[in-house]
C-alpha positions as CSV (number, residue, x, y, z in Angstrom):
1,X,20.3,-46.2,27.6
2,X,18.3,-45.5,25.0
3,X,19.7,-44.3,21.2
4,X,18.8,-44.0,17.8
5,X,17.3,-47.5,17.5
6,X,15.3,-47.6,20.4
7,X,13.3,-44.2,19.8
8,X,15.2,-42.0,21.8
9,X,15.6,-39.8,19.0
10,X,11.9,-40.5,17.9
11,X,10.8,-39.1,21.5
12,X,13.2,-36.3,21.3
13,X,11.7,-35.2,18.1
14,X,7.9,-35.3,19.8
15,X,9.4,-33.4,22.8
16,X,10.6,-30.5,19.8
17,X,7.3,-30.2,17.7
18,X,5.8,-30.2,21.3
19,X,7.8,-27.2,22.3
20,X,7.3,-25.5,19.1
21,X,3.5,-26.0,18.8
22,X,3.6,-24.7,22.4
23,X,5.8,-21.9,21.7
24,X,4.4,-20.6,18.6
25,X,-0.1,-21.9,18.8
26,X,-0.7,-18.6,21.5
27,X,-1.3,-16.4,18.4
28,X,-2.7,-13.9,19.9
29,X,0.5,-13.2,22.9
30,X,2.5,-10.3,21.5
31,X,1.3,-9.9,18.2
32,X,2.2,-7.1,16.6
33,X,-0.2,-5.7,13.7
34,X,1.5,-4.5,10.2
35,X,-0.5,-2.9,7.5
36,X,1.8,-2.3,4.5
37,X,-0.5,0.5,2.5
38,X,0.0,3.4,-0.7
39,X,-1.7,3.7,-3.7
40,X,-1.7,1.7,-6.7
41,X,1.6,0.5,-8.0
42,X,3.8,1.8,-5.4
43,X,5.2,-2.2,-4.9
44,X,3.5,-3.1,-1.6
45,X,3.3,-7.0,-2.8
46,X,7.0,-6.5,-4.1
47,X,7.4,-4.9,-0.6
48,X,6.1,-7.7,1.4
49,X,7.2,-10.5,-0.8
50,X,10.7,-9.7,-0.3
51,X,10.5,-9.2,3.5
52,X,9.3,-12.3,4.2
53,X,11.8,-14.1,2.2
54,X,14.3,-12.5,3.7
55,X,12.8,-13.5,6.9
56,X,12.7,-17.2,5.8
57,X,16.4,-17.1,4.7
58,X,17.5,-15.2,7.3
59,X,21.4,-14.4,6.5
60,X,23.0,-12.0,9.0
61,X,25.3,-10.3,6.5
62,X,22.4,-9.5,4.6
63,X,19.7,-8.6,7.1
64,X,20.3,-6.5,10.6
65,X,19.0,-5.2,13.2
66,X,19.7,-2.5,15.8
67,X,21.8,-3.4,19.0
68,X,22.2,-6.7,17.7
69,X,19.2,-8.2,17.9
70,X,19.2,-11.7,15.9
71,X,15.7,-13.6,14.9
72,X,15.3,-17.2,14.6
73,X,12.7,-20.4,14.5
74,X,10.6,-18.1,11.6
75,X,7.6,-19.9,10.9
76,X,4.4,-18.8,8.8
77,X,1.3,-19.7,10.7
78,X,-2.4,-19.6,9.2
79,X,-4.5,-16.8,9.1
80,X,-7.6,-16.8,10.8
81,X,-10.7,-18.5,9.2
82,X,-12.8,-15.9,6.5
83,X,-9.3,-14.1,6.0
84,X,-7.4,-14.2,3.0
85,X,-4.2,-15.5,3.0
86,X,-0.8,-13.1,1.2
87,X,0.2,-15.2,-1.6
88,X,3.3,-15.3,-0.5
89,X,5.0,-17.9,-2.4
90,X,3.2,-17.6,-5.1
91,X,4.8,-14.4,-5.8
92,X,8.0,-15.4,-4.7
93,X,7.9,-18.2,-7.9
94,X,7.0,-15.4,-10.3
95,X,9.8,-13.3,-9.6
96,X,12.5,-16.3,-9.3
97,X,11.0,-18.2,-11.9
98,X,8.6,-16.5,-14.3
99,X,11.4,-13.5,-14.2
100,X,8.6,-10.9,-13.9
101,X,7.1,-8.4,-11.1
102,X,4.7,-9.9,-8.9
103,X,1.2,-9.8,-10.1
104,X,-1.1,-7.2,-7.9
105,X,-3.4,-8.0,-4.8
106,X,-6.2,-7.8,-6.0
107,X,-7.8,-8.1,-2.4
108,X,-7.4,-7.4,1.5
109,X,-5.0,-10.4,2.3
110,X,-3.0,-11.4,5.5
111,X,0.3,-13.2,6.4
112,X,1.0,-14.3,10.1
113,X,4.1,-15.4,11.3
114,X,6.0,-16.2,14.4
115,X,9.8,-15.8,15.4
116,X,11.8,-16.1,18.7
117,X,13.7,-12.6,19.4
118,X,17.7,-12.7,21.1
119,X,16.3,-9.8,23.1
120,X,13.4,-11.4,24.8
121,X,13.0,-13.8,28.2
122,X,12.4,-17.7,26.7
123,X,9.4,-17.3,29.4
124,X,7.6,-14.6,26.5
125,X,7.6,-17.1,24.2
126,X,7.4,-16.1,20.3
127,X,6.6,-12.9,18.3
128,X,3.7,-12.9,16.6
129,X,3.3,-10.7,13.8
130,X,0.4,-10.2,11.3
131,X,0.9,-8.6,7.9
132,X,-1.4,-6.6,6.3
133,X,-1.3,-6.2,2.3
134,X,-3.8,-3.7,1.8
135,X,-4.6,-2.9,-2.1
136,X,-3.5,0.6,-3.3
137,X,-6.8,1.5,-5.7
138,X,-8.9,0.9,-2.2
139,X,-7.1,3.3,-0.5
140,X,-8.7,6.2,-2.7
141,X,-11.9,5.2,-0.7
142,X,-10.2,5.6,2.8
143,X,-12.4,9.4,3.0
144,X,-15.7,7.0,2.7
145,X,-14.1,5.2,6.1
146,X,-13.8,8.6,7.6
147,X,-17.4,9.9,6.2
148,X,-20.1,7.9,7.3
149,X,-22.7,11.0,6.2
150,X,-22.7,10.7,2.3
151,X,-23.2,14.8,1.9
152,X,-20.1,15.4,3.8
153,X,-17.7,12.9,1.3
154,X,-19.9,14.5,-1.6
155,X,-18.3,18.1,-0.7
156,X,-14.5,16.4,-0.3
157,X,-14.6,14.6,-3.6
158,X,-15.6,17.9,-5.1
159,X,-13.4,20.1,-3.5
160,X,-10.5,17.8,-4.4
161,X,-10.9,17.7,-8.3
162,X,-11.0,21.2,-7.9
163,X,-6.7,21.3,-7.0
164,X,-5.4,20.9,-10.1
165,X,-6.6,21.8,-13.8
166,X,-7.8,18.1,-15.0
167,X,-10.1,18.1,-12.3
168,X,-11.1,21.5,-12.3
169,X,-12.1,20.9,-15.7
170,X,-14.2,17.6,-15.2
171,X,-15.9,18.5,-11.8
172,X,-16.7,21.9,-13.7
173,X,-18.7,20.3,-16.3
174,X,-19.9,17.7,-14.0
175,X,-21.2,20.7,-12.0
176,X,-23.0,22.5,-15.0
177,X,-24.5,19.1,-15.8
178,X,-26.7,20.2,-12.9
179,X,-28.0,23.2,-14.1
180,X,-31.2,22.0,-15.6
181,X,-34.8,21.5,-14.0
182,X,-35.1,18.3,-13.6
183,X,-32.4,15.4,-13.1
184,X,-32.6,11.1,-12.5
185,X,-30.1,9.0,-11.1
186,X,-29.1,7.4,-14.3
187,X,-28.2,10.7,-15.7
188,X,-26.1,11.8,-12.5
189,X,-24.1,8.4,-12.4
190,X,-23.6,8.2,-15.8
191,X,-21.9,12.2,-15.8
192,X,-19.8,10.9,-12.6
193,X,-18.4,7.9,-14.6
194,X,-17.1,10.0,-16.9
195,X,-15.4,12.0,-14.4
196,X,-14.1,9.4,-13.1
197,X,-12.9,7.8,-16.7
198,X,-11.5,11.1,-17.0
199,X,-9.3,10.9,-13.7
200,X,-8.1,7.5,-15.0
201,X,-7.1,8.8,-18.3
202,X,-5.3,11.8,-16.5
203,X,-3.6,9.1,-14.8
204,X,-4.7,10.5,-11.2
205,X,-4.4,7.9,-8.8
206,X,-7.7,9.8,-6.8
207,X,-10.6,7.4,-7.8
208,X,-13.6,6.9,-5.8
209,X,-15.6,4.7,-5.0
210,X,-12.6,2.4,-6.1
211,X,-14.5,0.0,-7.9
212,X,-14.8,1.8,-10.9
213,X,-10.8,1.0,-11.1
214,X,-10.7,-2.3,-9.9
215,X,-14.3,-4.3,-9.6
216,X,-15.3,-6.5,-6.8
217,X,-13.7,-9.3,-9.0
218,X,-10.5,-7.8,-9.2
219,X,-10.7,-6.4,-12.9
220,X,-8.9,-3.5,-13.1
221,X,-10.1,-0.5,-15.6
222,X,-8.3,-1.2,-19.4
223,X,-6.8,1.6,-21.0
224,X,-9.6,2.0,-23.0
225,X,-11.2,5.2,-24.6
226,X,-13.4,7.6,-22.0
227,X,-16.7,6.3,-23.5
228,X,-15.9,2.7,-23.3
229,X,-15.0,3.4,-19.5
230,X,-18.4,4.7,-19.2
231,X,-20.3,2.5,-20.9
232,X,-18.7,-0.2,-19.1
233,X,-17.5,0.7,-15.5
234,X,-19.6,0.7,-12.7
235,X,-19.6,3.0,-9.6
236,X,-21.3,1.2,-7.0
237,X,-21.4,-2.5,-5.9
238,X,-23.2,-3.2,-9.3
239,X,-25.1,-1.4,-11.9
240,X,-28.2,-1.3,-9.6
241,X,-26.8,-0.1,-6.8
242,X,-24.0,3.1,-8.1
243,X,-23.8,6.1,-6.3
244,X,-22.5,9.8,-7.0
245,X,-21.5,12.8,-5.3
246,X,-23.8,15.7,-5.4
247,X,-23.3,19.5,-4.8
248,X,-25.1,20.7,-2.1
249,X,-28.0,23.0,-4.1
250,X,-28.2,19.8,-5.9
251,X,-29.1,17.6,-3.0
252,X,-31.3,20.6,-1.7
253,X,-33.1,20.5,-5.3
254,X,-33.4,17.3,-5.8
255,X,-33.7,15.3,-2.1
256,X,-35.3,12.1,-4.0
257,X,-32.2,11.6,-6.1
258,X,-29.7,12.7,-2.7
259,X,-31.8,9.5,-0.6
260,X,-31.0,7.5,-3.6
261,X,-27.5,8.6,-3.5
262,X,-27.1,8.4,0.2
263,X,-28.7,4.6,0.3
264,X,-26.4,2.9,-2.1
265,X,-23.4,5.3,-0.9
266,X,-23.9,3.5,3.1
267,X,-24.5,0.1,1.4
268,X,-20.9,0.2,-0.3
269,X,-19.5,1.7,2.3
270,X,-20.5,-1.2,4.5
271,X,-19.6,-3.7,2.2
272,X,-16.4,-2.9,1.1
273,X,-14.5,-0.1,2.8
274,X,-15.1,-1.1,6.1
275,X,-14.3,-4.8,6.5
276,X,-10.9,-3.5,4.8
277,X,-10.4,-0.3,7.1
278,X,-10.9,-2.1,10.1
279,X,-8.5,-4.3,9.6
280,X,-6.4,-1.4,9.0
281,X,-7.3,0.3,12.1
282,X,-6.1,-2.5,14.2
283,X,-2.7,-2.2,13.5
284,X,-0.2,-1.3,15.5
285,X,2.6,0.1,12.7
286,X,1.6,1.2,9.4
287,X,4.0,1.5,6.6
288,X,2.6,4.1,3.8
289,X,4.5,3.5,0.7
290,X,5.0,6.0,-1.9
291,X,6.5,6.0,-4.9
292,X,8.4,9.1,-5.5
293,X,10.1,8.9,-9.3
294,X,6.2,7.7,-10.5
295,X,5.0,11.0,-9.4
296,X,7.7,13.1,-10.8
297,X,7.1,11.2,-14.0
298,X,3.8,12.0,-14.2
299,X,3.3,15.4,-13.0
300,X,1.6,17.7,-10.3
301,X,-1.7,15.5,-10.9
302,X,0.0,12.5,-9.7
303,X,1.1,14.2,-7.0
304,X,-1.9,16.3,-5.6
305,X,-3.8,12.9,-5.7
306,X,-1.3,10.5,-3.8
307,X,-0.9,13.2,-0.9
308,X,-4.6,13.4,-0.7
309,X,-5.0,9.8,-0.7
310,X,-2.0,9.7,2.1
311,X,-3.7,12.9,3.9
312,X,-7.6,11.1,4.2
313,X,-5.7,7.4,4.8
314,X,-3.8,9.0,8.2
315,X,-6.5,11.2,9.3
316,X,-8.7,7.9,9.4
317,X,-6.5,5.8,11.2
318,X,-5.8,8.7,13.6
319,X,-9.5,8.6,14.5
320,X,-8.4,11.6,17.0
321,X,-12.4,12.0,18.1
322,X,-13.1,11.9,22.1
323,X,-15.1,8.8,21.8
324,X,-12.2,7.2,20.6
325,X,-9.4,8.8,22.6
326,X,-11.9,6.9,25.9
327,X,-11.5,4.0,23.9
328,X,-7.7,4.2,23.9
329,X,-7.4,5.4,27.5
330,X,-9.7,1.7,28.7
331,X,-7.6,-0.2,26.0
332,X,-10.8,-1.2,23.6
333,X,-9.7,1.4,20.4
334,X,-6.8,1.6,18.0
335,X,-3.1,0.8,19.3
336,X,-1.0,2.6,15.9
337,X,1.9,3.3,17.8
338,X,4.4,3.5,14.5
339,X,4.6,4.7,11.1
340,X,6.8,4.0,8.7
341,X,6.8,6.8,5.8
342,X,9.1,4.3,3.0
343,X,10.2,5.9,-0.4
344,X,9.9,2.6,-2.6
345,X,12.0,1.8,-5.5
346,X,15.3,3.7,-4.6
347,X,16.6,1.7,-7.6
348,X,15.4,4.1,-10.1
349,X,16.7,6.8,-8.8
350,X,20.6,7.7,-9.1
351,X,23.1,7.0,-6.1
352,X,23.9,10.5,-5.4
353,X,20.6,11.2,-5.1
354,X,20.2,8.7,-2.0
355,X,23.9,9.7,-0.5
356,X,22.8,13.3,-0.5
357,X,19.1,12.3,1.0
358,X,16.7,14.1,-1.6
359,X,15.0,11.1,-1.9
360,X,14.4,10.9,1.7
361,X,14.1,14.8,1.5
362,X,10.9,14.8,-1.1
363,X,9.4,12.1,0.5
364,X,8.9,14.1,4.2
365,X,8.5,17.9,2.5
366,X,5.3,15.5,0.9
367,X,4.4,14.2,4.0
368,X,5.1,16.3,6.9
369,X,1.4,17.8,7.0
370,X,0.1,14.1,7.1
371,X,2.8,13.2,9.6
372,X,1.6,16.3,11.9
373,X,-2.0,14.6,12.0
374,X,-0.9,11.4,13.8
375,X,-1.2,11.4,17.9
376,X,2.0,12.5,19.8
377,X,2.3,9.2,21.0
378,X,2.8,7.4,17.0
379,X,6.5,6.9,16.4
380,X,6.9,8.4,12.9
381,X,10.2,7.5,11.1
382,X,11.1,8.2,7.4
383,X,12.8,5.7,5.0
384,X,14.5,5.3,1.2
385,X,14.3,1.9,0.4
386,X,13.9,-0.7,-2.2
387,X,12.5,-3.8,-1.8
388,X,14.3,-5.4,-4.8
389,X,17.4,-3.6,-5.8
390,X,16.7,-3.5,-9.9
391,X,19.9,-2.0,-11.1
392,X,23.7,-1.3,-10.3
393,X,25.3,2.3,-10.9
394,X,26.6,2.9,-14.3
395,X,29.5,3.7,-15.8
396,X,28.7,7.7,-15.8
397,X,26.9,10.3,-13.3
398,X,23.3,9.8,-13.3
399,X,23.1,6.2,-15.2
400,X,21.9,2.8,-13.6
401,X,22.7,-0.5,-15.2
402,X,19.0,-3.1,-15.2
403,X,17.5,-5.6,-17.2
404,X,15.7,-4.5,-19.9
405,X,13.9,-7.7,-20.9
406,X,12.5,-10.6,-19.0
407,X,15.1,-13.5,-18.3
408,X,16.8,-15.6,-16.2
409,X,19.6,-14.5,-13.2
410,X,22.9,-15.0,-15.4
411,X,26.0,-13.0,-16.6
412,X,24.9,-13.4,-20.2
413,X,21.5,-11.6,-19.6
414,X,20.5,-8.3,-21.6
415,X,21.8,-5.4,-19.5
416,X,21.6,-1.4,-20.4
417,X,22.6,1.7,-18.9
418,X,20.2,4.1,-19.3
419,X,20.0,7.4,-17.8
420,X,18.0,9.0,-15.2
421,X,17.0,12.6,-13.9
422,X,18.9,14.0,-11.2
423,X,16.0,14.7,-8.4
424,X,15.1,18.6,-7.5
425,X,16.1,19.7,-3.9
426,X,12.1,20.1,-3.5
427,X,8.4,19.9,-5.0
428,X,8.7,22.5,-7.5
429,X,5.6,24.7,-8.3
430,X,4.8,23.0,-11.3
431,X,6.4,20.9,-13.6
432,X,5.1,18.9,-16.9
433,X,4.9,15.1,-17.8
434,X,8.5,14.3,-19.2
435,X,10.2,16.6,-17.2
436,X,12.1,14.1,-15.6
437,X,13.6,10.4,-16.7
438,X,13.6,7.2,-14.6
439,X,14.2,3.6,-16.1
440,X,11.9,0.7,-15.6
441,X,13.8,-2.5,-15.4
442,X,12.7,-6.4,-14.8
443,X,14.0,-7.9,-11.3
444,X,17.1,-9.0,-10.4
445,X,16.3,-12.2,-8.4
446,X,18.6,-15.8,-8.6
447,X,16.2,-18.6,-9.4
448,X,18.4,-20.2,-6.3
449,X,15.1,-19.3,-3.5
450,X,18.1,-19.8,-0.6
451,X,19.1,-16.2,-2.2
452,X,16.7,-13.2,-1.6
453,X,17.0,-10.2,-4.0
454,X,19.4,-7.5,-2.9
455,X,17.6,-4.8,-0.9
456,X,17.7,-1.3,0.9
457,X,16.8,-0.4,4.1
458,X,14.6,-3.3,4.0
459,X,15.6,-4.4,7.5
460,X,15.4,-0.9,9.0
461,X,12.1,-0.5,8.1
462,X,11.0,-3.9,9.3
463,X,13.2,-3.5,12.8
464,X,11.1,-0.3,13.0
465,X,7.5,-1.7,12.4
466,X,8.2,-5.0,14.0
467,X,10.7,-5.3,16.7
468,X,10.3,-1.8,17.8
């Protein structure tokens, strides 16, 4: 009989990493795609950070699923070659141990991992599932996906700064800009910068082509005056090769400067919305996060921008054309099948607010036209949830208790209770930029990495978009 000293155990342990490189190397048998998408700063990397360490240290009490279903064996697996890989514990450190927010994605980035389900035959072998972070400024650019013709996204960028007065004002003036005899390309590019420095300054999340916010090197826009913006921004892949919109008499008037246009419009469009949309179009749950108390903070602007950007982003990975519905029909196109609409950091926003569900309730009134867009057949489900709970209730109605300054995971850390705006029943009409209060707070996370940070709804969401 063979035992410990005779390699029994030795063999044993070959027979187990055997089994598992067996169960989990078919990376492609039921994988299930996730793109985790919203505009800039609505917490995607706080989103997916936390998920996957609560998938790592998988504690029942803390994580569940529907009907009982229990995960175990995770295991992160590599992502494809030329694909970049989520930074996953990377981020995890910062928050643990540098005691700040993760830092943004600056890129298109993947995380693949694989789990046996209680619910599934041994025979099926592991889930696969493939993350997608997508970044939030490159999202503004999701109407160049839909566009291919550069007239046609000329007309929707303009008709879209014309919804609220900011842009009204800009697009006006970039209009009359064009009431001359005789225009160059320099001149055009250099007016649409400063539209664009203009949006930023507004604080309008609606800025495209998306570079001019965040460069190909991941440089985002400082908060600089509009001229220096200008001067130093770029609006194309570089400072040969920027683009514009142009009204329609303008193109009509001045078809040397629209070929320009068009040219350098098809070349960015190639190289850096579509590698990222088609990775988005090949997943088969989407979760679109938005970031309600940001836009109440900052007014209708905010707001007309993100549903916009939410409004282009589903009607692209709807793709509800006839070519594309054959496609389906012979198994070749897009397989969305779910979307998760997620109302991020329910931290900030008081707990009679999420008991009475106007959280939930501003988040669909937003998003019910963009939900109406997807196919019958997409799932469509509607969450409040925080990734990292932030803050505790307070001692009165409508306070939160949070760290106001970085710092470890202890009793003796600094704490205030600060108060917060109670949320309307529904979008109002208008409203103005300080209307409404919500508290920004560093995270809550143990440096212990055994203990994720407390959540919400985190495991609904992912029970949803994953397990189905």
């Amino acid at each position: 009989m063979e035992g410990p000293g005779s390699g029994g155990l030795l063999r044993a342990s070959r027979c187990s990493r055997s089994r598992d490189r067996a169960l989990y190397a078919r990376a492609d048998d039921h994988m299930t795609s996730v793109a985790v998408t919203g505009t800039a700063k609505c917490g995607k990397t706080m989103f997916l950070t936390s998920l996957l360490w609560h998938l790592e240290e998988l504690d029942e009490s803390r994580f569940q699923f529907r009907d009982g279903i229990t995960i175990r064996r995770f295991q992160p697996l590599p992502v494809p070659k030329g694909q970049r890989a989520f930074e996953f514990q990377k981020y995890r450190s910062q928050m643990a141990h540098d005691f700040k927010w993760p830092s943004k994605t600056l890129d298109a980035s993947h995380f693949r991992c694989a789990f046996e389900r209680s619910d599934w035959w041994s025979i099926w072998g592991a889930q696969h599932v493939d993350f997608l972070d997508l970044p939030g400024e490159r999202v503004a650019d999701a109407a160049m996906a839909l566009h291919a013709d550069y007239a046609v996204w000329s007309d929707h960028v303009l008709d879209h700064l014309d919804h609220d007065s900011v842009g009204r004002e800009v697009a006006a003036e970039y209009r009359r800009s064009f009431a001359v005899d005789t225009v160059d390309a320099a001149t055009v590019v250099r007016g649409y910068r400063r539209v664009l420095a203009r949006v930023i300054r507004a604080f309008k999340p609606f800025v495209s082509p998306s570079v001019f916010l965040v460069d190909s090197q991941g440089n985002c826009a400082p908060n600089v005056p509009v001229e220096d913006l200008v001067e130093h921004r770029r609006c194309g892949l570089d400072e040969e090769r920027e683009f514009a919109p142009l009204p329609a008499d303008a193109r009509d008037r001045w078809p040397d400067v629209a070929a320009r246009m068009a040219r350098h419009y098809r070349e960015y469009r190639t190289t850096v919305v579509l590698p990222v949309f088609r990775d988005l179009m090949s997943a088969h749950s989407l979760v679109i996060l938005v970031d309600v108390p940001a836009m109440l903070l900052a007014g209708p602007r905010r707001f007309v921008d993100e549903r916009r950007v939410i409004l282009d982003l589903v009607d692209r990975v709807s793709d509800r054309g006839f070519s594309a519905a054959v496609l389906r029909s012979l198994g070749l196109g897009p397989s969305l099948s779910r979307v998760a609409f997620v109302a991020a950091k329910a931290d900030l926003v008081a707990p009679d607010d999420l008991r009475n569900g106007r959280l939930a309730g501003l988040l669909k009134s937003m998003n019910a036209r963009a939900a109406q867009i997807l196919p019958s057949s997409v799932a469509v489900k509607w969450f409040a949830a925080s990734s990292c709970h932030s803050s505790t209730p307070g001692t009165k109605p409508y306070t939160l208790v949070g760290q106001t300054e970085p710092g470890p995971f202890v009793s003796e850390r600094h704490a205030e209770e600060l108060s917060v705006s109670p949320l309307p029943e529904d979008w109002s009409a208008s409203w103005n930029e300080g209307d409404y209060r919500f508290p920004w707070f560093w995270p809550r996370v143990p440096e212990n990495l055994m203990v994720p940070p407390r959540h919400r709804s985190l495991d609904s969401v992912f029970d949803f978009i994953a397990l189905g």
